[in-house]
N, C-alpha and C positions, 0 to 999 in steps of 0.2 A: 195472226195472234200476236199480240202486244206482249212483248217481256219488259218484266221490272229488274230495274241495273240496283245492285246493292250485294252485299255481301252473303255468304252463306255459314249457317252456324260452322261449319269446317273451318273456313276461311279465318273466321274470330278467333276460333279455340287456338288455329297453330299460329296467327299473330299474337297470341297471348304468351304460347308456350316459348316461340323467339324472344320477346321484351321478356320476359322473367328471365332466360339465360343468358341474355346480354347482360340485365340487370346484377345477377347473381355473380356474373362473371366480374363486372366493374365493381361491386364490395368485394371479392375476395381478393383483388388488384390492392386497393384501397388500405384492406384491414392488413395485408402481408406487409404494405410499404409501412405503415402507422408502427407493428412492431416490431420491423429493423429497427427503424427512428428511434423509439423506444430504447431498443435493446444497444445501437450507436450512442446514443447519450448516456447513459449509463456507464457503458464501456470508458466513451470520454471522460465523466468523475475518477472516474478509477486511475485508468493513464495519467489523469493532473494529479490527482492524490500521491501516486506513486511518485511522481516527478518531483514534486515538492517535499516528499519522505527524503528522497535521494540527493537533491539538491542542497536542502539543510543539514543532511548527513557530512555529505562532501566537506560541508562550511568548516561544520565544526572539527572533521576528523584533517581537514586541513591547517588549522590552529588548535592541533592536539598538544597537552603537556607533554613535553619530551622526557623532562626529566620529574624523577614519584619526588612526591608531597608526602612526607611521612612514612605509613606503614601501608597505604591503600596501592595498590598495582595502577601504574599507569592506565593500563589496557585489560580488562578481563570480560569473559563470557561463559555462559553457560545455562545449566540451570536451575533454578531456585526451587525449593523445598517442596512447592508446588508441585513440580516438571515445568514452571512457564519457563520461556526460552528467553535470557535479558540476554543484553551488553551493557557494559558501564566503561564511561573513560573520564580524564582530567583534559581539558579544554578551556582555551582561553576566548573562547568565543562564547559570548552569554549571551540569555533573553536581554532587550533592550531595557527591560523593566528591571531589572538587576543590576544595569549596570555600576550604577553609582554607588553598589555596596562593594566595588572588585570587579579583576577582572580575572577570576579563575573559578572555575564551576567542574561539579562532578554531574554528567549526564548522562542518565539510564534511560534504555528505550529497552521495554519488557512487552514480551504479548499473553496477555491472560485469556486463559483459555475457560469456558463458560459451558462442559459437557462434553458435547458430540457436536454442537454448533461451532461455528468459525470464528477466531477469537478478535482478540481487541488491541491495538498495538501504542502504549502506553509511554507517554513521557515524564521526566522527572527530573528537574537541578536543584542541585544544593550549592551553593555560594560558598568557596573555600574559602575565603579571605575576611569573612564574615562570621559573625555567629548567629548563625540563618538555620533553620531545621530543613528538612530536605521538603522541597513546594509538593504538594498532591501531585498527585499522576494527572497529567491531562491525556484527555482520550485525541491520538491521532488520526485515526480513522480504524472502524470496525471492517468486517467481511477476512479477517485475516487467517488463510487455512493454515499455514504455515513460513514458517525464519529459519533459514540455515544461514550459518556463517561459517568461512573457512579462511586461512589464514597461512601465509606463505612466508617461510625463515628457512633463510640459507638453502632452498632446492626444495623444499619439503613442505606438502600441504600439510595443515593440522587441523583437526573439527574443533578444537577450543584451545582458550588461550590464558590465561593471569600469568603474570611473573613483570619485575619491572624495566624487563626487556619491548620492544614493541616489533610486529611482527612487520614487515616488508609490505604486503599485500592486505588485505583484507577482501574477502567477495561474499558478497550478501544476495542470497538470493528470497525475497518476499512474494509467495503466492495467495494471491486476492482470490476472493467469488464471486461472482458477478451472473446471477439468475441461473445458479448452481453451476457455472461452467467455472474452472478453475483458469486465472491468468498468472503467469509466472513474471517477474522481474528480477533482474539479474543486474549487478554493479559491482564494478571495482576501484575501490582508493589506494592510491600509491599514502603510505603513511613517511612523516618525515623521520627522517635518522637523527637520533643525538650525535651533539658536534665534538 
C-alpha cells in the first residue's frame, strides 16, 4: 500500500497555533519598546524644559539688584490673592528685546493654577529704567504640579521671603507631570551679598 507524504489537519492547526504566539509574542516586544520610546522622549521635554527653567533662573538671580529701587523689595515670594505661588526680583539681566530701553528689569515667575489640573508657570518683566507697563505673562511651560521655595539667612531656613534684605541661599524646588507620573526638580543659587 502506497502512503501519500503531506501534512495532517493536526500538524496545520499546531503550526498555526506556534506562528500566532511567535507572532503575538514579537508585537507585544515591539508595542512595549514603542511606549518606553514614548514615554523617554517625553521625559526628555521635561528634563530640557526644566534645565532651561533653571539655567535662566541662575542667569538672572546671578545679576540680581542688590540694592531696592525705591519702595519695591529686592527679593520677594509668596502668594498672590489667588493662592498662585509667584516670586519676583530686581535684575540686571533682561530679555534681549528690552535691552535697549535699560538695564534693570522687575522679573516674576508665577504658576497659575487651572482647578485640580496642573498648572502653568508663567513669566513676566517690566523695564525699570523705562516707562514700560509690566510685558504679558508668557507661558513657560505648562504640566506644573507644584513651586516651593525656601530660603536661607544667617543658619535659618524660611518658606517666604520680602524685606530689602536678600536671603543667602534660595532652593526651588519645581514638580512637573509627565503621563500622570510626578518628576521632582530641585536647585540652589548662592544669591550675591551687598557690598
Amino acid at each position: 500500500m502506497k502512503r501519500d507524504h503531506g501534512f495532517t489537519l493536526i500538524e496545520i492547526l499546531l503550526a498555526l497555533l506556534i506562528g500566532s504566539v511567535v507572532l503575538s509574542s514579537i508585537y507585544g516586544i515591539f508595542s512595549t519598546v514603542s511606549q518606553a520610546r514614548n514615554r523617554l522622549e517625553a521625559e526628555g521635554d521635561v528634563y530640557h524644559q526644566a534645565r532651561i527653567f533653571f539655567d535662566r533662573l541662575g542667569s538672572e538671580l546671578g545679576s540680581i539688584r542688590v540694592s531696592p529701587l525705591g519702595t519695591m523689595a529686592v527679593f520677594s515670594s509668596g502668594n498672590d490673592s489667588e493662592g498662585n505661588t509667584y516670586f519676583e526680583f530686581n535684575t540686571e539681566r533682561i530679555s534681549p528685546l528690552l535691552q535697549r530701553h535699560g538695564g534693570l528689569s522687575r522679573v516674576r515667575y508665577e504658576v497659575r493654577q487651572a482647578g485640580d489640573v496642573a498648572g502653568t508657570l508663567l513669566r513676566s518683566e517690566q523695564v525699570l529704567l523705562a516707562d514700560f507697563t509690566t510685558s504679558e505673562p508668557l507661558k513657560f511651560f505648562s504640566g506644573v504640579e507644584d513651586l516651593q521655595l525656601r530660603y536661607l539667612y544667617n543658619g535659618s531656613w524660611q518658606e517666604s521671603w520680602s524685606g530689602k534684605n536678600l536671603p543667602q541661599l534660595v532652593e526651588i524646588t519645581l514638580t512637573l507631570v509627565v503621563d500622570g507620573r510626578s518628576i521632582p526638580f530641585r536647585s540652589s543659587f548662592v544669591l550675591p551679598r551687598a557690598r
